[in-house]
C-alpha positions in Angstrom: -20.5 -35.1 41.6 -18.7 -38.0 43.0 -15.7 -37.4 40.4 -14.7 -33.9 41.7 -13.3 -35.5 44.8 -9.8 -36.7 45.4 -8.5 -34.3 42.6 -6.7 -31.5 44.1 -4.5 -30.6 40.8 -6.7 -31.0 37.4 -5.5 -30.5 34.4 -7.4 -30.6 30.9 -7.1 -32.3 27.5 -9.8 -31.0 24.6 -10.4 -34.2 22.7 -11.8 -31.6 20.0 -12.4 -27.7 19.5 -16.2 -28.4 19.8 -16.3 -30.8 22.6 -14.2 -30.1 25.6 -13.8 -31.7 28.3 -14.7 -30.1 31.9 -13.3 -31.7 35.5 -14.3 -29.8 38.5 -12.3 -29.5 41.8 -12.1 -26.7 44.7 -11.6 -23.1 43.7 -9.2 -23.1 46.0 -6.8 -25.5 44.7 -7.0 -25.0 41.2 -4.5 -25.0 38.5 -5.0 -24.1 34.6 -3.5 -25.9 32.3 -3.8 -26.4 28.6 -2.0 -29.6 26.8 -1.2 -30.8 23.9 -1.6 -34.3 22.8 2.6 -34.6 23.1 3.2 -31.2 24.6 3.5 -29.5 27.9 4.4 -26.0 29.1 7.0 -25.8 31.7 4.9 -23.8 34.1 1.9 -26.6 34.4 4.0 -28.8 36.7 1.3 -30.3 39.5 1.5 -29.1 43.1 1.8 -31.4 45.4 -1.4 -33.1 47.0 -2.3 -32.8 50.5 -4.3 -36.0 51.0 -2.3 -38.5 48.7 -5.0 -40.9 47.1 -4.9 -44.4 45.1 -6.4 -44.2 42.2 -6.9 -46.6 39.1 -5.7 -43.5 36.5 -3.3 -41.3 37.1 -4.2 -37.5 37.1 -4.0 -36.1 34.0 -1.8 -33.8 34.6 0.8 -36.2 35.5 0.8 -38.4 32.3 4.4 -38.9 30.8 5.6 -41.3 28.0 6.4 -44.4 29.4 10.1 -44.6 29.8 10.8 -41.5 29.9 12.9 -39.8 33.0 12.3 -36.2 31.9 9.9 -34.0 30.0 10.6 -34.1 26.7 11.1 -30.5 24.7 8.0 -29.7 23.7 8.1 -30.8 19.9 6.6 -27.1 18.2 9.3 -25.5 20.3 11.6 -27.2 18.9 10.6 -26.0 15.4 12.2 -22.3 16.5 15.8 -23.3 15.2 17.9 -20.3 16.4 20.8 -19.7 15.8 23.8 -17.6 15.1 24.2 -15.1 12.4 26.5 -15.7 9.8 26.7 -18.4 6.4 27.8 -22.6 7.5 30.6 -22.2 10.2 31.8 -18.8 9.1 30.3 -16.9 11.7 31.8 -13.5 12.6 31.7 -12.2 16.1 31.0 -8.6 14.5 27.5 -9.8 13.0 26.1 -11.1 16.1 25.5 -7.4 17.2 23.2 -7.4 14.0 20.9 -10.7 14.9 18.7 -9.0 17.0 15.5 -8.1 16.3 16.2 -4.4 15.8 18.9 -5.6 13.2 16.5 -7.5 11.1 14.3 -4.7 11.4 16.6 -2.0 10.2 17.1 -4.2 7.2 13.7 -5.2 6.5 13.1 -1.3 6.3 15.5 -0.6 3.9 14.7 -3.4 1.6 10.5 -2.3 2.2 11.8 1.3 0.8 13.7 -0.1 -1.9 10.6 -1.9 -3.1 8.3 1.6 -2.7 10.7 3.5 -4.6 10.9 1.3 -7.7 7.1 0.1 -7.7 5.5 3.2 -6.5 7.8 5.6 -7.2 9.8 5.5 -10.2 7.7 3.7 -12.5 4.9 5.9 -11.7 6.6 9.0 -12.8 8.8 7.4 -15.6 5.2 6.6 -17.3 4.6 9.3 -19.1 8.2 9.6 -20.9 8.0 5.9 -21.1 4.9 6.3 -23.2 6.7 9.5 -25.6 10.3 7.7 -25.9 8.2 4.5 -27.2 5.4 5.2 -28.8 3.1 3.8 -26.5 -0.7 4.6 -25.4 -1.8 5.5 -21.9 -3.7 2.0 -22.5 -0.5 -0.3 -22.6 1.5 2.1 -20.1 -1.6 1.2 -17.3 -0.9 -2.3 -18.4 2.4 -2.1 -17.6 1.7 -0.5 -14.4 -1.0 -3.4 -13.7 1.9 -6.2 -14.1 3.1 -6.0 -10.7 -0.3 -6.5 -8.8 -1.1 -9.4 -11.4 1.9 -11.3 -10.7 1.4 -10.0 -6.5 -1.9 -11.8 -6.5 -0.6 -14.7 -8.4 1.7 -15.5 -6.0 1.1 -14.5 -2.6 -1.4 -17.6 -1.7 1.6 -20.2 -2.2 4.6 -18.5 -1.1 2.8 -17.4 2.3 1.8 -20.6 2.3 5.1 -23.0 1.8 7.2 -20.3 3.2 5.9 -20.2 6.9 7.4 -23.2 7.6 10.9 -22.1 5.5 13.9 -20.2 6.5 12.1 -16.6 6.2 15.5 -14.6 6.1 16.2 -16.9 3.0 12.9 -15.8 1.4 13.5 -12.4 1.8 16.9 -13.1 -0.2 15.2 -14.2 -3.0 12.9 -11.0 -2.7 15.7 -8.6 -2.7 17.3 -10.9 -5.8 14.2 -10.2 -7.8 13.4 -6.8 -6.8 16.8 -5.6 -7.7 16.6 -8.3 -11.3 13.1 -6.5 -12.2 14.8 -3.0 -11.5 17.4 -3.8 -13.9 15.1 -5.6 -16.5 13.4 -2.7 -16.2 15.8 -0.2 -17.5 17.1 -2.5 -20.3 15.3 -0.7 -23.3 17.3 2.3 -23.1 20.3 0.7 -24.0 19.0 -1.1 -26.4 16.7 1.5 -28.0 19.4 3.7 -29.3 19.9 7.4 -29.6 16.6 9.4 -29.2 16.5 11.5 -32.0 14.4 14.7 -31.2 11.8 15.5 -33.8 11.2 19.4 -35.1 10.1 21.8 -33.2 6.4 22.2 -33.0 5.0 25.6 -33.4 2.5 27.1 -30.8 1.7 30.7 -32.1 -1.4 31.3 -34.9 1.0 30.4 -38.3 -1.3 30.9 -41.3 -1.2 28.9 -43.0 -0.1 25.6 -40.9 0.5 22.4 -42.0 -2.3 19.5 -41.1 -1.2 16.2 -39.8 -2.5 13.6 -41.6 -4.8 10.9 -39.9 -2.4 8.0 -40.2 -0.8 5.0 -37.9 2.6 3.6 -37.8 3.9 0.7 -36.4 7.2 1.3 -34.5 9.6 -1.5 -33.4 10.0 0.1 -30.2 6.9 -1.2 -29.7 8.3 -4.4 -28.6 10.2 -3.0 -25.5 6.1 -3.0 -24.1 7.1 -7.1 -23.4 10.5 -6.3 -21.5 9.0 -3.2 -18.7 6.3 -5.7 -18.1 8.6 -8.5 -17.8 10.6 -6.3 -15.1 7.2 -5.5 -13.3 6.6 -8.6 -13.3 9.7 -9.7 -11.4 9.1 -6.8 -8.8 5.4 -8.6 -7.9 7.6 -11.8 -7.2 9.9 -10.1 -5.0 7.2 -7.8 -3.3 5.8 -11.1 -2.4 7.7 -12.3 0.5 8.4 -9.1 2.2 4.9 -8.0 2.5 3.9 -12.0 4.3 6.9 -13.7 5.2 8.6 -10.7 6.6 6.0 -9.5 8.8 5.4 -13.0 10.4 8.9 -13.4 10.7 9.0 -9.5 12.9 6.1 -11.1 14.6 7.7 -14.2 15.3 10.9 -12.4 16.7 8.8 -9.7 19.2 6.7 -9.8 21.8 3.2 -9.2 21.5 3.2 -5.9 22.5 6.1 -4.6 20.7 5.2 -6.4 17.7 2.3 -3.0 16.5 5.7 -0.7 16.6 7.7 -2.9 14.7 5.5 -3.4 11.4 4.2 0.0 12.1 7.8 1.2 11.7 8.3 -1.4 8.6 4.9 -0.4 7.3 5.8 3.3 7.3 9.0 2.8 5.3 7.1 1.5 2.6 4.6 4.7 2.5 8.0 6.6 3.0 9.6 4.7 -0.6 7.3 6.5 -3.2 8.0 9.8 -1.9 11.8 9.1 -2.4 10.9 7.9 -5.4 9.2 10.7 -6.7 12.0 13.3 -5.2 14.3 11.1 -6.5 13.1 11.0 -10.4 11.9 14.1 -10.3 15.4 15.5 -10.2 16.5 12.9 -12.7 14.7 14.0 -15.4 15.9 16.9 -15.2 18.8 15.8 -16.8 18.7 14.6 -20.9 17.7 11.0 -21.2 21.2 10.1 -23.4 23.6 11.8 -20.7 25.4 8.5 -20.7 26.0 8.8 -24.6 27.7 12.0 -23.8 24.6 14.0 -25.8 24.0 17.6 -25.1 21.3 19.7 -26.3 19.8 23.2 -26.6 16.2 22.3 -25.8 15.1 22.8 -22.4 12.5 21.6 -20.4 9.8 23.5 -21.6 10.4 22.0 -24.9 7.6 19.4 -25.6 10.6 17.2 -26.7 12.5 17.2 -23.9 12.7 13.5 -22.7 14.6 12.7 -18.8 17.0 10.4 -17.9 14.1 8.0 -16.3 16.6 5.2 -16.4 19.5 6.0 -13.9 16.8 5.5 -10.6 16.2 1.7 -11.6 19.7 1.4 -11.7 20.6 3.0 -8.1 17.1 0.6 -7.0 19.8 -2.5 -8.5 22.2 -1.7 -6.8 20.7 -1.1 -3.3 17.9 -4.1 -3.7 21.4 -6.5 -4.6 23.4 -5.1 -1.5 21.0 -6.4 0.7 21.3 -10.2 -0.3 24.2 -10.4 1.6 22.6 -9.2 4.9 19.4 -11.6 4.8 21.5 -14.7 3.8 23.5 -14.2 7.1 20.3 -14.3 8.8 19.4 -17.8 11.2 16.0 -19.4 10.5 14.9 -17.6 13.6 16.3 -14.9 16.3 18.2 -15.5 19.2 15.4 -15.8 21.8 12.4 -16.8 19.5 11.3 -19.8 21.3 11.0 -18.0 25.0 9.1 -15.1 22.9 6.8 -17.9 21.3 6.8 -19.7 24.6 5.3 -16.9 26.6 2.8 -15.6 24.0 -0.8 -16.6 24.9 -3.3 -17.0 22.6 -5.9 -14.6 20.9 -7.0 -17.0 18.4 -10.6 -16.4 17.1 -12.6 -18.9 18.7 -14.9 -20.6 15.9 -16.6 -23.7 15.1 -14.9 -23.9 11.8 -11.3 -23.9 13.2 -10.0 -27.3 12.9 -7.2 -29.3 14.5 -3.7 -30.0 12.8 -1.4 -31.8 13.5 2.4 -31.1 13.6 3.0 -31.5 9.9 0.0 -29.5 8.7 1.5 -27.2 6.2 4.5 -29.3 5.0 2.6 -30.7 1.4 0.7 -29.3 -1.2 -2.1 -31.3 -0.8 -2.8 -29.3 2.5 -3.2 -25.9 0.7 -7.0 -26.6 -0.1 -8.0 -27.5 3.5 -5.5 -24.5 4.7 -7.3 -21.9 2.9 -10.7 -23.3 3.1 -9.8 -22.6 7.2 -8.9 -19.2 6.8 -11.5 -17.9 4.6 -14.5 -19.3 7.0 -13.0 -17.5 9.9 -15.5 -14.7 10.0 -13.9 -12.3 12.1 -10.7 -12.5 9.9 -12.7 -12.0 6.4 -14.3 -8.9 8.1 -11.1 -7.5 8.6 -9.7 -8.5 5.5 -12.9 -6.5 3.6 -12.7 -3.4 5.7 -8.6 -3.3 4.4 -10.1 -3.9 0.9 -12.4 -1.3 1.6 -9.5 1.1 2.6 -7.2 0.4 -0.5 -9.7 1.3 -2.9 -10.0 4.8 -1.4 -6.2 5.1 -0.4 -5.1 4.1 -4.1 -7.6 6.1 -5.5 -6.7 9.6 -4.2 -2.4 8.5 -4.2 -3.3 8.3 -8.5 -5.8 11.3 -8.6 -5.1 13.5 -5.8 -2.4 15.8 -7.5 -5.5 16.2 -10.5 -7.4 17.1 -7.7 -5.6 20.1 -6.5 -4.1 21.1 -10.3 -7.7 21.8 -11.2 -9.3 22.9 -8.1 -7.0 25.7 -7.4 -5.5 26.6 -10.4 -1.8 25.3 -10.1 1.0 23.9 -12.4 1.3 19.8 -12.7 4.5 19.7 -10.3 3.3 22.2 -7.9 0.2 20.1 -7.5 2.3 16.7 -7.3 4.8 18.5 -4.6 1.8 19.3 -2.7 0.6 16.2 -3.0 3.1 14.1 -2.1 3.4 16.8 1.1 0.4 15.8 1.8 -0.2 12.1 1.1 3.5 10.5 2.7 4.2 12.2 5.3 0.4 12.1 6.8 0.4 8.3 6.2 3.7 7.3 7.5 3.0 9.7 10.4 -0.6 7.2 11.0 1.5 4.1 10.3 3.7 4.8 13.3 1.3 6.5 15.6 -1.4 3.7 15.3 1.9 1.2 16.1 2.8 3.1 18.8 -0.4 3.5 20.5 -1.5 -0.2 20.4 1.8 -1.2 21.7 1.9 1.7 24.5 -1.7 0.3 26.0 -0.8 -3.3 24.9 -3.8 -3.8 23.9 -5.6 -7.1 23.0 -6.9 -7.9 20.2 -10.8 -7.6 20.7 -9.2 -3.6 21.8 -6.9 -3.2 18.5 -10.4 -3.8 16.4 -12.1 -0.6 18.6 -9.1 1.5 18.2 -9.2 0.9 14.4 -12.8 1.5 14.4 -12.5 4.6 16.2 -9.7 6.1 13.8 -12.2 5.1 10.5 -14.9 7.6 12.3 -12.8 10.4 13.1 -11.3 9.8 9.3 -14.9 9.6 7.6 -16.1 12.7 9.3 -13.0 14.4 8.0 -13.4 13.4 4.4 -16.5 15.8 4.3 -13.4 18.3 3.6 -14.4 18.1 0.1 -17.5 19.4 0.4 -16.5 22.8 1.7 -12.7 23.1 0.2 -13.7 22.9 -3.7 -13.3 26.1 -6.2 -15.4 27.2 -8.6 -13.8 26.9 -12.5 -11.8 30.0 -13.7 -13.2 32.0 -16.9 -12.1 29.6 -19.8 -12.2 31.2 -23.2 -14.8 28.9 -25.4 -15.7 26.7 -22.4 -17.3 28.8 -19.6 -16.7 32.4 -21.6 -17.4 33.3 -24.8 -14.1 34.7 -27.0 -14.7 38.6 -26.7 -18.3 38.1 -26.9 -17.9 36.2 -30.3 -18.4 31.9 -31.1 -20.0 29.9 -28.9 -19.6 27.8 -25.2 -18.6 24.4 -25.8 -16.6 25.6 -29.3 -12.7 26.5 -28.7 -13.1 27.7 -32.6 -14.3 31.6 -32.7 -13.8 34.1 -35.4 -10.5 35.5 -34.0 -8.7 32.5 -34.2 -11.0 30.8 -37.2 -7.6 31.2 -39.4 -5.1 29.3 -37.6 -6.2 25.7 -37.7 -4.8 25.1 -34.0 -4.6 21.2 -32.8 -7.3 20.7 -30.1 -4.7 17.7 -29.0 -1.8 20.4 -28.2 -3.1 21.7 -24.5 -0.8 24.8 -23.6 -2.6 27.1 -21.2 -2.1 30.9 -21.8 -3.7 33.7 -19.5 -4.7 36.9 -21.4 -4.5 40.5 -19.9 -8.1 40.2 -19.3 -7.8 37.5 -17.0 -9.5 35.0 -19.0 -7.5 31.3 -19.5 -7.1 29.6 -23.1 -6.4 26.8 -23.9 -3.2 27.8 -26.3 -1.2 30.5 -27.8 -3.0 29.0 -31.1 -6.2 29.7 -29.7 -5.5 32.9 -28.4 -4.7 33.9 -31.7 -1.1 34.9 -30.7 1.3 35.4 -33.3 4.4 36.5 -31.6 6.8 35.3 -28.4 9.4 36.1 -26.2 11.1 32.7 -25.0 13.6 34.4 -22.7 11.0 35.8 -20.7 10.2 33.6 -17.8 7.0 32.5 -17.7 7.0 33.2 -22.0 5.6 36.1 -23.0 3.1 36.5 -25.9 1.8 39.1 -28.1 -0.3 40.7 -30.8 -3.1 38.1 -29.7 -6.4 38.5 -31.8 -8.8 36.7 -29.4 -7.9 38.7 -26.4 -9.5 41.9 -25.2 -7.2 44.8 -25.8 -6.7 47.4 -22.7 -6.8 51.0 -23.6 -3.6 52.7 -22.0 -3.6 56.5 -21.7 0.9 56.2 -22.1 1.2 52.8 -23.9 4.5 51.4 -22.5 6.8 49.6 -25.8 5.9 46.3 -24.2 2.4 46.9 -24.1 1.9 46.9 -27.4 -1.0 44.7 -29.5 -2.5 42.1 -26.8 -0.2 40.5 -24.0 -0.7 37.0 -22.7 1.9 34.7 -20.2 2.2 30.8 -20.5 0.6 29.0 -17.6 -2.9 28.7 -16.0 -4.4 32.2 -14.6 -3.9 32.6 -10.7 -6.8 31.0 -9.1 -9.0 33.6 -6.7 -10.0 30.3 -4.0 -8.5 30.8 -0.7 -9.6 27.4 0.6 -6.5 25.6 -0.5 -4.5 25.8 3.2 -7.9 24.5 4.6 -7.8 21.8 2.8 -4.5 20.5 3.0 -4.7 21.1 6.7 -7.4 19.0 7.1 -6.9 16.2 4.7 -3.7 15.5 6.4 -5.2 14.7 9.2 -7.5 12.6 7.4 -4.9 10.7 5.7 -3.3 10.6 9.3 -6.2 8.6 11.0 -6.9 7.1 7.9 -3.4 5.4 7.8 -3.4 4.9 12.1 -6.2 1.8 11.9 -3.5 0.1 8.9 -1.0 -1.3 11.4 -3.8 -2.1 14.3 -5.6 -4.2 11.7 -2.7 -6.3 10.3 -2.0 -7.3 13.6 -5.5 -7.9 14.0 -5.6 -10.2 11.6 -2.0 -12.0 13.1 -3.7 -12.5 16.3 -7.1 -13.8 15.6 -5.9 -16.6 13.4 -4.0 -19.5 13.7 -0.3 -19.1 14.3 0.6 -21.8 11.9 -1.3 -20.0 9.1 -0.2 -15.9 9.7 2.1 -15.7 6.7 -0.9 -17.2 4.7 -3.6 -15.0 6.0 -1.5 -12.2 4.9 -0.8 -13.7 1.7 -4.6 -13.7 1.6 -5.1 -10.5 3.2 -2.3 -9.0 0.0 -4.0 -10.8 -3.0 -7.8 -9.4 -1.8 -6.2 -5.9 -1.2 -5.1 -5.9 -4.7 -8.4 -7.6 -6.5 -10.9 -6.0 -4.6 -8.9 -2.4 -3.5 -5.8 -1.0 -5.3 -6.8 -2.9 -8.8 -9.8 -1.5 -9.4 -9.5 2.0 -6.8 -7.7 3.7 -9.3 -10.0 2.3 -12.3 -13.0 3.4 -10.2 -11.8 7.2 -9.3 -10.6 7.3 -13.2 -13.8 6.7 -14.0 -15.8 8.9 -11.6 -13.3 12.0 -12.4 -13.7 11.4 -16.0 -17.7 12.0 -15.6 -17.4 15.6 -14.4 -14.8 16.6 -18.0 -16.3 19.2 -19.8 -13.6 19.8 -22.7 -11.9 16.4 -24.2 -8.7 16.3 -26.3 -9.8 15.1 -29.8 -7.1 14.5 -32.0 -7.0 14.5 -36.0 -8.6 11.3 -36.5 -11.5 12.5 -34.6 -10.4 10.1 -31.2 -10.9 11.4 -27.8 -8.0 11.3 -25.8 -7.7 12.6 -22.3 -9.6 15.4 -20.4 -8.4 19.3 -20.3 -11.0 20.9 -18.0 -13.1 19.5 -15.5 -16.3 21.4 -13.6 -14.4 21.3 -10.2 -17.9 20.8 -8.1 -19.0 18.1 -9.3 -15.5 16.7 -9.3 -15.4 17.3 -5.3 -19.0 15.7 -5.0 -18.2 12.8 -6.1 -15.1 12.2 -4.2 -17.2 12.9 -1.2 -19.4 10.2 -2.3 -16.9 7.5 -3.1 -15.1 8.2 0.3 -17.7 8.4 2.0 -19.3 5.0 0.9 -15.8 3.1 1.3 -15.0 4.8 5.0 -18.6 3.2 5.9 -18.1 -0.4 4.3 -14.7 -0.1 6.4 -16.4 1.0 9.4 -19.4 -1.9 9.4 -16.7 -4.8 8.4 -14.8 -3.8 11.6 -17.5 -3.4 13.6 -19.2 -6.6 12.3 -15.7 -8.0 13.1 -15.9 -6.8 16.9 -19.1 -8.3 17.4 -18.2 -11.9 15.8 -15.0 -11.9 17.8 -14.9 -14.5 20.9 -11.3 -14.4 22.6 -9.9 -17.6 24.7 -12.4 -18.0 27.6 -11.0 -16.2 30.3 -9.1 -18.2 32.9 -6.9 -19.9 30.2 -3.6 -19.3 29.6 -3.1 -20.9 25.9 0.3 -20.6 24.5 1.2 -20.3 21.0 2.9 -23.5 20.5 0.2 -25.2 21.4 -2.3 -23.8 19.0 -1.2 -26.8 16.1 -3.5 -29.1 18.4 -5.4 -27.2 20.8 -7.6 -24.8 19.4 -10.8 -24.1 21.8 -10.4 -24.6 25.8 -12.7 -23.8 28.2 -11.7 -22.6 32.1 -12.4 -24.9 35.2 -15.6 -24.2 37.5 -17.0 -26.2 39.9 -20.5 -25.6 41.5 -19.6 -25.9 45.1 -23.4 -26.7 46.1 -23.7 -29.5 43.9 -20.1 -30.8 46.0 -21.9 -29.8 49.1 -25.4 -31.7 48.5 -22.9 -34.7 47.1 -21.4 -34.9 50.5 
């Protein structure tokens, strides 16, 4: 090998990804270097020779322009325009403390919990007065909820893609703009909708005889305020955009590589904290009457099935505090104080592929690269894995967020809000908790990327073993009068009609669940046959109740007289419910621990030019392939195990009453079970495709827009030794 001697400082210039070039030289005096075609780092300056030799080229390592006196700035540093915080010249000394990376951080949080208390927190409980205030079917209210992931997924692919190149700070403007504009849009119908004018009082008790409802329709104007809550979701999707692609490059941009986990960890976790606030926060808003602004007071409380909340006032607080942080984004610079040294001593963990291809400085600037952009991204292997296994996770993850307070209501026997509460309990605090502890960990080890994979792999075992909770924390149903138990020993299973309440044509659409005396459950006063009340008793108190079995008393008491019944489902005799919430939250906790390891997965083993659109990627596949259809899917399944449907006049089936409680638990098993394994084989099919830089090589991130594949220096000193 004639051409190994006389070099005593190599250097190396990849003509292409797939063919590299390889020099050889003495292990001994070697240097690694990896060049751009116009780009050098600063710490690839040549050592000095010890036997000087005349040559016809100059070492490659020691090619400059021709004319030039100095090396030039290295042209993709140049790109990282930082600068001072503040808008033109107007530059305050007192918001410089604020353009650090722990300032845009704190900001980025708030506007990330903003976003999960309108989206996932306020419209989700404002649904169902939504759908009684206007006369709207559960149909167009999941349409509604729907909008937002429709216009997400329309947009994420171009503005992660035009906006990594932008002024990110500017973007995330415009996202708190619209987040606060759809808020607002949002709660437009109530003041335009008028006074809500509260209908007569329905009556609950066996009246004989009772008025039928005809089986007729009616078209209501307010019908047309369907167009304005999805316009406002709508306008939330365009503002959720950015934050979720632009504004984690940008906190990946601004960090090093081993702080960068604990940043969007952090960020991540405010976002899991937003619908918990959310729910707290309109929870105790409609508690008040929906037209407190007109001044209107009322006797009905909230007990009364035409009691309506003031659902409105959280959008407007969600304005307010999405508008208030335009200001602090706007100040912003296009990028930190410090960026470029960051970028500059960054080394690549970029997927090593045949179908990576080189781009030039420009690549990303015009439309007409989009095509060839995503065409990239989508045949990186390794990054399509890891996008899957999130899908995978979504599905599961939205699934139980919609169904898991239906879950624990029916398994064990409690009230609507105390299963929410418990939910929520459950559900935020276990997966902020994972968001943060998987940040923490992978930046604690620093750990590479190929490492970040088997962490996330090992947190989707331990989670999948747990979900076989299910299995062993499920109840059996409660005695239900026409349903699992026969009234008193008359009618029949399956038939809520008996002899003893044959007389007081009840409504099969009107669910209000009584527990008799002889700890059986029906489904309403009606049904009981009950015929008399007492409202100021807390729960309400029934009597002289024809369907339920009388106790003989030796001394009857003045309030034991006739039969005695209480609103509200019977106590539920399963003890498994601590168990269960014990060790769900832990499932939800290592669940939520491999989120944060696999988004920065996913920034490390792709380009750096094209993070913001593999997250725009990663976001519009979430939502097709995992929160779209996860909730659809675990409707669905739950809706399988109902055993009593409402069926109203017209003869319509409407939603389910009573479920069989094992078969509910079995197939959640199942469909977390099947999703935790197509997580765990994506990842794991990820880990194996995987092939970092070749060791050896120190490849920095600024270079990655022309070198993408490098290969380290050997040389085979026998072959030098036989040459000589």
């Amino acid at each position: 090998m004639k051409g190994c001697r006389g070099i005593e400082n190599p250097a190396f210039v990849a003509s292409s990804p797939d063919t590299p070039r390889r020099l050889c030289a003495s292990p001994s005096n070697v240097e690694v270097s990896v060049l751009s075609t116009n780009t050098r780092r600063k710490d690839s300056q040549p050592q000095e020779p010890q036997e000087p030799q005349k040559s016809p080229e100059p070492p490659l390592s020691s090619v400059t322009p021709a004319g030039s006196q100095e090396r030039p700035r290295p042209e993709s540093l140049s790109e990282f325009e930082e600068g001072p915080c503040g808008w033109g010249t107007f530059q305050p000394q007192c918001l410089q403390r604020c353009n650090t990376p722990q300032g845009f951080l704190f900001h980025y949080c708030l506007l990330a919990l903003t976003q999960g208390i309108v989206v996932n927190g306020l419209v989700n409980i404002s649904i169902s007065t939504i759908e009684k205030r206007y006369e709207m079917k559960s149909s167009l209210t999941g349409l509604i909820s729907s909008s937002y992931d429709i216009s997400f997924c329309l947009l994420s692919l171009f503005v992660s893609f035009f906006g990594e190149r932008g002024h990110k700070p500017r973007w995330l403007t415009f996202a708190s703009f619209m987040i606060g504009l759809g808020a607002l849009v949002f709660s437009l119908p109530k003041f335009f909708s008028g006074r809500y004018q509260l209908g007569s009082l329905f009556e609950d008790t066996c009246v004989t005889p009772k008025n039928r409802t005809s089986c007729t329709t009616s078209s209501s104007s307010l019908f047309n305020y369907l167009y304005v809550f999805i316009l406002g979701q709508l306008l939330l999707g365009v503002g959720g955009t950015p934050l979720y692609t632009l504004g984690t490059a940008f906190i990946d941009d601004s960090v090093p590589t081993h702080k960068s986990s604990l940043y969007i960890g952090i960020g991540y976790s405010m976002s899991v904290l937003g619908p918990a606030v959310g729910y707290v926060l309109g929870g105790q808003l409609l508690t008040m009457y929906i037209d407190v602004d007109l001044g209107q007071s009322t006797d009905i409380t909230e007990d009364d099935p035409r009691w309506l909340g003031a659902w409105w006032i959280g959008f407007l607080m969600s304005w307010f505090l999405a508008w208030s942080l335009i200001i602090p984004f706007s100040c912003f610079p296009k990028h930190l104080p410090g960026t470029a040294e960051i970028q500059d001593g960054k080394t690549s963990q970029t997927h090593q592929s045949n179908s990576l291809q080189n781009t030039d400085g420009n690549f990303g600037q015009s439309f007409k690269d989009f095509p060839a952009a995503l065409k990239n991204l989508m045949r990186n292997t390794v990054f399509m894995c890891l996008v899957l296994s999130t899908c995978s996770e979504a599905l599961v993850t939205t699934g139980f967020a919609t169904f898991l307070p239906k879950f624990i209501e029916n398994q064990f026997g409690l009230s609507s809000s105390s299963a929410a509460t418990l939910g929520g309990a459950v559900l935020v605090p276990g997966a902020a908790l994972g968001q943060i502890l998987g940040g923490v960990l992978v930046s604690k080890f620093k750990m590479t990327c190929k490492n970040i994979m088997k962490f996330a792999l090992l947190t989707s075992v331990i989670a999948l073993m747990l979900s076989f909770v299910f299995l062993y924390a499920n109840c059996e149903n409660e005695p239900f009068a026409g349903v699992s138990e026969s009234y008193n020993r008359t009618g029949e299973l399956g038939n809520l009609t008996a002899p003893c309440n044959a007389n007081c044509h009840c409504l099969r659409s009107y669910y209000y669940p009584l527990c008799g005396g002889d700890g059986v459950q029906y489904f309403s006063p009606c049904y009981a046959g009950c015929t008399n009340s007492v409202s100021k008793r807390h729960p309400k108190v029934y009597h002289n109740c024809s369907c339920i079995e009388r106790k003989i008393e030796i001394t009857p008491t003045p309030s034991s007289f006739a039969f005695e019944a209480k609103a509200g489902k019977c106590p539920t005799r399963c003890a498994n419910l601590p168990i269960f919430l014990v060790i769900f939250f832990a499932t939800i906790v290592f669940t939520f621990m491999a989120g944060t390891p696999i988004t920065v997965s996913i920034l490390r083993c792709v380009n750096h030019k094209q993070r913001s659109l593999a997250l725009g990627i990663q976001c519009m596949l979430l939502r097709i392939l995992g929160t779209i259809p996860g909730p659809i899917i675990f409707g669905i399944t739950i809706d399988s195990t109902c055993i009593l449907w409402d069926i109203n006049e017209c003869g319509i089936k409407g939603a389910c009453w009573i479920y069989n409680n094992i078969r509910m638990a079995h197939m959640l098993v199942a469909i977390s079970v099947t999703c935790k394994v197509v997580t765990i084989f994506f990842i794991g099919f990820a880990i194996f495709l995987y092939k970092p830089p070749p060791s050896g090589t120190d490849v920095p991130f600024l270079d990655q827009s022309t070198v993408v594949t490098t290969v380290p220096l050997e040389c085979d000193l026998k072959k030098i030794g036989n040459e000589d």
